[in-house]
N, C-alpha and C positions, 0 to 999 in steps of 0.2 A: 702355587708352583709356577714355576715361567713356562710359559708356552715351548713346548718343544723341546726340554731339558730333557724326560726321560728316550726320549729316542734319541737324543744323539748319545748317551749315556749308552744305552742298550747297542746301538751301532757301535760303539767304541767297542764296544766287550766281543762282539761279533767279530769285528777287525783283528783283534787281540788274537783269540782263538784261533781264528785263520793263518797269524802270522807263526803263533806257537806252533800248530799244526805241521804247518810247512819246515819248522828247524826240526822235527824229532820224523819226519816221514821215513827219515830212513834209520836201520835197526841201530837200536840205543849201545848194541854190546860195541858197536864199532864205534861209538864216540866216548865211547867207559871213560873217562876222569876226574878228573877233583875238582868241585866247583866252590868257591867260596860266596856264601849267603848273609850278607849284611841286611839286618833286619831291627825293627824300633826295639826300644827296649821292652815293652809289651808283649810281644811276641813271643817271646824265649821261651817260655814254657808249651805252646803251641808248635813251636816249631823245631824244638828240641824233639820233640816227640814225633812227627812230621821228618826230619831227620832220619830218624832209625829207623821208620817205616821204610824210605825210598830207599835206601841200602838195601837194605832186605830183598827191596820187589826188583833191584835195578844192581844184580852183583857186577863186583869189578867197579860201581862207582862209589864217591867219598864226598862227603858235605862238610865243610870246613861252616862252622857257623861262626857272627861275631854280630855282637848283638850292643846298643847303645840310643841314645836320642837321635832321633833322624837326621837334626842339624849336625851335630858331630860325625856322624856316619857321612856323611854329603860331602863335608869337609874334606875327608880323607880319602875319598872318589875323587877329588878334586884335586889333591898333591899326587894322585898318582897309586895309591891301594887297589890290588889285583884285586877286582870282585866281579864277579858273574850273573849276581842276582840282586837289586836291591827291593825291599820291600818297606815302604815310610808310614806314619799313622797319621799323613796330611796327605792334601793335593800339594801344598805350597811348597814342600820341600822337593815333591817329584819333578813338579815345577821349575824347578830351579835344575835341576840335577837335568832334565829337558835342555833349559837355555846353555849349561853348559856342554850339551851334544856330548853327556856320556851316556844317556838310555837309547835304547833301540825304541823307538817311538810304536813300531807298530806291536812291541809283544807287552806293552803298558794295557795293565786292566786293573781296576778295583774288585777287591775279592772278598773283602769283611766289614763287618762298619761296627759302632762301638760307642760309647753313652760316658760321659763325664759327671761323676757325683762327686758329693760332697761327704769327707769321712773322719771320725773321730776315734780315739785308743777305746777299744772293744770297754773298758774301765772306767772310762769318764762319765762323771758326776755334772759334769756342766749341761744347761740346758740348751743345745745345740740342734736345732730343726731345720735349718736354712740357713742363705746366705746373712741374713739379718743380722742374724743372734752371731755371728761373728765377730762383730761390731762390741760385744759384752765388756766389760775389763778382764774378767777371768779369762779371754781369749790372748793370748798376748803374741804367739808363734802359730803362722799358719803356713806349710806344707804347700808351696808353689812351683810346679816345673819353671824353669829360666824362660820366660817370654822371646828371649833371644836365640832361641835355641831348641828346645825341645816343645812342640808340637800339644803336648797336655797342657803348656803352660802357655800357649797363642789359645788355645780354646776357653782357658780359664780366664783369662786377661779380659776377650771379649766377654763374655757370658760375665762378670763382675762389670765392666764397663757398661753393659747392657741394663744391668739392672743398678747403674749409676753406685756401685757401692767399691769401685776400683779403689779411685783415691781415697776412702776412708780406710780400707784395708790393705793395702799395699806396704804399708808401713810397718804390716806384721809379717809379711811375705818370710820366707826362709826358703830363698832358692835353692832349687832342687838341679839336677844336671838331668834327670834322667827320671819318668814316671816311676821307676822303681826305689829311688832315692826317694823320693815323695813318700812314695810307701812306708821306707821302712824307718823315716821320722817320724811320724803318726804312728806305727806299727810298736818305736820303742818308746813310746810317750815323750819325743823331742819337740813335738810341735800339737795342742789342741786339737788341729782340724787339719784336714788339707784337699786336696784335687786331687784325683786320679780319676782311672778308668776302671766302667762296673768289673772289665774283666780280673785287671788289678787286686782289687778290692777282692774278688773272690777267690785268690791265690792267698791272699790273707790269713784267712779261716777266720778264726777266732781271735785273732790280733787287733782285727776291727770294725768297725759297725759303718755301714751305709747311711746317713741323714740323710739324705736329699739328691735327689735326679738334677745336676743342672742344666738349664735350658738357657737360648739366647747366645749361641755357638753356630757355627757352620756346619754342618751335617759334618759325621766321625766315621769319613772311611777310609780303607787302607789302599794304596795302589804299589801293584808290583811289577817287575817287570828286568828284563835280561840287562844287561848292559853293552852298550855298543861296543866295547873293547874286551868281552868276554871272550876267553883263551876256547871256550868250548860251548859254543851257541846250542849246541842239539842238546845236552845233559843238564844247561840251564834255562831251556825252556821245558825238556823234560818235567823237571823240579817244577816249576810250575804251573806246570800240568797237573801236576801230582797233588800240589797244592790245594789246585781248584777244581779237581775235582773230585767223586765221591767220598774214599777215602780220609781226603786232607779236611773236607768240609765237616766233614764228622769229626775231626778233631778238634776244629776252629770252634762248632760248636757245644763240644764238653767242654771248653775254656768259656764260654758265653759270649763269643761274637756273634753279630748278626751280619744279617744279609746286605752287601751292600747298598 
């Protein structure tokens, strides 16, 4: 671990809180409105859920959700789409969303983190344990988010590069837009194998089988955070409030996120 990493980590989340704190000090019924929640596509079942809780506890407000690969979501911050809250399943796209001075820097915190496997149709007869055996000839289509774009598929890229098996596999690639595109090639027997997220995978069920934990990636956590051009700062750091704490965290973890 590099010297100093988890403190300034931990200070960040401190800053965060502080800055959230200060948009919702004053009472949420007077800032009651619609906030729009762009979020990866991983999320959606987390936060769909998450969703209907904050209505609930927060009458008079409305969560418009829109859910997609974070590269695509960023894109559309960036022509100009009304959002209030973005939450990404990298650093590098929040990253980016930073350089283009559309996040409020100080209510930016990481809230979940998350593990990249390797997955096969719940059905399959091939002997598939690892990245190796993908190499097989019975492997012929394997289930890749777009490296260019979706954030499962820069961790899948490295973690194959890492373990020097990119270029022999990349040729089976079947770009995916969207972890859950991923999914549900592998889900309908369109592709052998493919990358996703444990969480992913276990929205599944029985559609499909887990092989292999891959390692050789960048730590998998999520960072969220207001947007500097949100119509309603108090109800979209509200929501993120909400997110991160008790509550939302208990939902993050029935979907199997961890801790970031």
């Amino acid at each position: 671990m590099i010297s100093g990493f988890r403190p300034f980590r931990t200070g960040r989340r401190v800053l965060a809180a502080l800055a959230l704190a200060a948009l919702v000090c004053a009472p949420l019924a007077a800032h009651a409105g619609e906030i729009t929640v762009s979020a990866a596509a991983s999320l959606t079942n987390a936060f769909t859920d998450i969703k209907g809780m904050f209505e609930k506890a927060n009458p008079g407000s409305k969560v418009q959700t829109n859910f997609a690969a974070s590269g695509p979501l960023l894109k559309q911050m960036q022509e100009g789409a009304p959002v209030d809250v973005f939450a990404s399943a990298d650093q590098a796209t929040m990253d980016k969303a930073v350089e283009s001075k559309l996040i409020d820097v100080a209510t930016r915190i990481d809230f979940v983190s998350n593990s990249l496997v390797l997955i096969a149709p719940a059905d399959s007869r091939l002997a598939i344990k690892g990245v190796d055996d993908l190499k097989q000839a019975g492997v012929t289509r394997i289930a890749v988010g777009n490296p260019d774009s979706v954030p499962v598929g820069r961790y899948t890229k490295a973690a194959l590069t890492a373990a020097g098996s990119w270029d022999a596999l990349s040729g089976k690639a079947v770009l995916a837009e969207s972890v859950r595109q991923a999914l549900d090639y592998v889900a309908r027997g369109e592709a052998e194998a493919g990358f996703v997220y444990m969480t992913d995978a276990r929205i599944a069920g029985d559609k499909v089988k887990v092989v292999a934990t891959v390692k050789g990636h960048a730590p998998i956590t999520y960072p969220i955070a207001v947007l500097s051009g949100s119509r309603d700062k108090a109800t979209a750091a509200a929501f993120i409030k909400f997110v991160t704490g008790p509550q939302g965290m208990a939902v993050m973890d029935k979907y199997g996120f961890g801790k970031p």
